[in-house]
C-alpha positions in Angstrom: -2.4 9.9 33.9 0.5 8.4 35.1 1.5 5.6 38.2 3.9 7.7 40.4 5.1 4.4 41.5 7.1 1.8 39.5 9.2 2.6 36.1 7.7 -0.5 34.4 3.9 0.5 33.8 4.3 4.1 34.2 3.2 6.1 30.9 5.6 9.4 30.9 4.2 12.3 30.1 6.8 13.3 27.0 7.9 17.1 27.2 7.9 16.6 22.7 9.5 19.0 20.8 7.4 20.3 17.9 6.9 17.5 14.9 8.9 18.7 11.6 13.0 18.6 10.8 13.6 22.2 9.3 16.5 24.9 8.8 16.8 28.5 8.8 17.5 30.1 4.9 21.0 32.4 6.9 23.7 30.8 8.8 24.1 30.8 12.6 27.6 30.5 14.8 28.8 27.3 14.8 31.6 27.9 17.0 29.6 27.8 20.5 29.5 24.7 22.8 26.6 25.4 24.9 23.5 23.5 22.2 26.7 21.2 21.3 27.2 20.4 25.2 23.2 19.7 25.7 22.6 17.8 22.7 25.5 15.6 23.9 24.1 15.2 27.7 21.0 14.4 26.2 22.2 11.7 23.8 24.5 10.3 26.4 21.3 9.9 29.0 19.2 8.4 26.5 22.2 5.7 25.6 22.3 4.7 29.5 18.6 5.0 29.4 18.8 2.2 26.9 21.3 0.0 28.4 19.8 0.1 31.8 16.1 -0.7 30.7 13.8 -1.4 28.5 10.6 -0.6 26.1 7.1 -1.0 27.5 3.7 0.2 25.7 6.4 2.3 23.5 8.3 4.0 26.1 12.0 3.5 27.3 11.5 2.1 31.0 14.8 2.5 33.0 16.2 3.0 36.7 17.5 6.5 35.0 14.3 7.6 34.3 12.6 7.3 36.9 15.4 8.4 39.0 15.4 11.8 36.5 11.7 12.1 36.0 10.2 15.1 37.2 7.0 14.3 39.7 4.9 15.9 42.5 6.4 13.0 44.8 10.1 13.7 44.0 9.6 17.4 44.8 7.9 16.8 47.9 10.7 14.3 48.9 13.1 17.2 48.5 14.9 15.4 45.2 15.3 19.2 43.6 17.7 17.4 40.8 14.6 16.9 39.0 13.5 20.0 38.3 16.5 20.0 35.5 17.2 16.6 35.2 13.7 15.2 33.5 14.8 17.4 30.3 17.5 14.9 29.7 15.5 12.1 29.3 13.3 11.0 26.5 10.6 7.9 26.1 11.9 7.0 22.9 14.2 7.5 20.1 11.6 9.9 18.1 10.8 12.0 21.0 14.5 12.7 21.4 15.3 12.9 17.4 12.9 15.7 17.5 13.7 17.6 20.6 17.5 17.5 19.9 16.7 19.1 16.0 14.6 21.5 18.2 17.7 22.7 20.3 20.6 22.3 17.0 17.7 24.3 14.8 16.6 27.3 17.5 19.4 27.3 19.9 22.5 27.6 17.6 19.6 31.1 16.5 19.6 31.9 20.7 23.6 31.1 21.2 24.5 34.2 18.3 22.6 36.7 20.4 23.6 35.2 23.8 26.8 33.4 23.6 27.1 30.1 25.1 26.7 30.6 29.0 23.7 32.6 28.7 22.5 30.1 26.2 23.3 27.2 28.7 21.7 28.8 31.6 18.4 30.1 29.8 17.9 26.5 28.8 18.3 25.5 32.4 16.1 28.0 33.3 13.2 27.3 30.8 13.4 23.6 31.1 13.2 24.2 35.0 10.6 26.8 35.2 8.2 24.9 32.0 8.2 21.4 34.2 7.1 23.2 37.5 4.5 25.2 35.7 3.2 21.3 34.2 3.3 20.1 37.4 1.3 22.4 39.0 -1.5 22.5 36.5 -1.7 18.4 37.3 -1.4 18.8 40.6 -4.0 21.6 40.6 -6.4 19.0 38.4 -5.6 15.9 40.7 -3.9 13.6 37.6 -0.5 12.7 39.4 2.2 12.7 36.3 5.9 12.2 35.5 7.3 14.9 33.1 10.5 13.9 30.8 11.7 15.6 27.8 14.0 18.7 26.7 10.7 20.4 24.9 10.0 23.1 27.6 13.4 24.3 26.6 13.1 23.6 22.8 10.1 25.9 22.5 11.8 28.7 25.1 14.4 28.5 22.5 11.6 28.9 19.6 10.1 32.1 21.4 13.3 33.4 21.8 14.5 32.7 18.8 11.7 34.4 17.0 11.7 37.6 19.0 15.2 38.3 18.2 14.5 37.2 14.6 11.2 37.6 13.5 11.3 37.5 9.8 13.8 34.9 9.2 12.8 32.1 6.6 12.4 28.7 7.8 12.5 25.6 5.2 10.3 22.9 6.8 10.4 19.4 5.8 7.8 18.8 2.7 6.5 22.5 2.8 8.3 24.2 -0.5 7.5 27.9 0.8 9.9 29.0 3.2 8.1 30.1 6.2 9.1 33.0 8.6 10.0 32.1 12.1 7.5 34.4 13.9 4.6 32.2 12.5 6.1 28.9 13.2 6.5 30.1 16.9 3.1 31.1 16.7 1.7 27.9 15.2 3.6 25.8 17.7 2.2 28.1 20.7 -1.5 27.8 19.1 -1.3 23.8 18.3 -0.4 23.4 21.8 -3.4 25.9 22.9 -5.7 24.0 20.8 -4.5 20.5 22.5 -5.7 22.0 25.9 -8.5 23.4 24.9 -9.7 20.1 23.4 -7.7 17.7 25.7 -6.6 16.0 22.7 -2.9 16.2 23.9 -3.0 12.7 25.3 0.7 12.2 26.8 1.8 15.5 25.6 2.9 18.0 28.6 1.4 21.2 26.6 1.8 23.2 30.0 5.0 22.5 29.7 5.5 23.4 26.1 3.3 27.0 26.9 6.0 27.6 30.0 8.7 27.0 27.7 7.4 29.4 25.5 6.1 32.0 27.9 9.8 32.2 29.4 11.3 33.0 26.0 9.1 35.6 25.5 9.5 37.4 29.1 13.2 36.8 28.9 13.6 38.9 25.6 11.1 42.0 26.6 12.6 42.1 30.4 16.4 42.4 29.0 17.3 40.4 31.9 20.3 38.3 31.9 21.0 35.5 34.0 25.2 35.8 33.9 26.8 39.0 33.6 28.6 37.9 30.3 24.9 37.3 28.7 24.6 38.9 25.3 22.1 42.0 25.1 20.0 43.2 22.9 19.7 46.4 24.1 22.3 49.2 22.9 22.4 51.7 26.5 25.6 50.4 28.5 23.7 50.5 31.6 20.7 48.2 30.5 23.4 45.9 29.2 25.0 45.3 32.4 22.1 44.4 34.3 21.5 40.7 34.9 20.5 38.4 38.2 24.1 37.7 39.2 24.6 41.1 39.4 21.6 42.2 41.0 22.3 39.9 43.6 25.8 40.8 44.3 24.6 44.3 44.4 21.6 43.3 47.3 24.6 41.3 49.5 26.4 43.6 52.3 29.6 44.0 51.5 32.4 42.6 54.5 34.2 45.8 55.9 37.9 45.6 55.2 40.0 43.6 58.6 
């Protein structure tokens, strides 16, 4: 539980990434910005995060953060910045280490289907979408919490990731057997299910990991694309077209000639 008031004795809940460096056995592009550009952001927050505060019971204390943090009180206060803000900041050097592998690891995997817009904005869009969907659930249980932490992203890009390429080996960190991708996604969905079922997460935002991951799948079996440059994994021309921005401009009434 967390003390919506005060950045010095407030215990973030941290949005982790899963636990384990690892690298797929086939090359990904290395030419796109967008996991380059949030890896950056991130790094830079956690650098001012640093300067401006300081380390209590563990976790980096800062202005920043609680200015970033994602809370029931913020959202009620109208401060919607949070919503994609929070998944720049980390409570400590791990957590970030491991989210930021997270995003070099699965998202450089997401930015070869997508390109780098559609990367940029499903990131957004997970990280948004996974911190509402822990927030509620508190809400809903009546333990007032800050989220922080890029993970509700990390594991959209996991799902994603997997979905698109199901079989590809993965080389984890003191494992020898390479492992395919499909049942790491499913073991990080299932550790997280476990946590919640046994409340064993401690300051953990599972709901926020399971968000993550539920939007990675629904992304990929809905074929919906958020920009209209958004990569497509379907072959029909028409299906490949289709995406929010478009859909919208479509709905708008179009301005009669003067």
């Amino acid at each position: 539980m967390v003390d919506p008031m005060g950045i010095h004795n407030r215990d973030y809940f941290r949005d982790e990434a899963p636990r384990g460096p690892m690298q797929p056995s086939t090359g990904f592009r290395q030419d796109g910005w967008a996991v380059k550009w949030i890896i950056g952001v991130c790094v830079a927050t956690y650098i001012l995060q640093t300067v401006t505060g300081e380390v209590v019971r563990g976790q980096l204390h800062s202005g920043v953060t609680d200015l970033f943090s994602l809370d029931l009180a913020g959202l009620r206060s109208l401060q919607l910045w949070r919503v994609f803000t929070y998944g720049i900041c980390h409570a400590h050097l791990q957590h970030l280490l491991f989210n930021m592998i997270g995003v070099w690891v699965f998202g450089r995997m997401v930015e070869s289907v997508y390109g780098s817009k559609e990367t940029l904005a499903f990131f957004g869009l997970a990280v948004g979408l996974s911190g509402l969907s822990q927030i509620a659930v508190s809400t809903a249980s009546s333990v007032p919490i800050s989220v922080i932490g890029a993970s509700g992203g990390v594991l959209g890009f996991v799902t994603l990731a997997a979905m698109n390429f199901p079989r590809v080996p993965m080389h984890l960190l003191f494992i020898p057997v390479p492992i395919e991708l499909k049942w790491i996604a499913v073991g990080y969905v299932g550790l997280d299910l476990f946590q919640v079922a046994g409340s064993t997460g401690g300051n953990v935002a599972n709901f926020a990991h399971l968000g993550g991951a539920a939007i990675g799948v629904l992304y990929f079996l809905s074929g919906i694309r958020l920009l209209p440059s958004g990569g497509n994994r379907f072959s029909s021309q028409s299906q490949s077209k289709f995406s929010i921005a478009s859909l919208i401009s479509k709905l708008m009434p179009k301005r009669k000639p003067n």
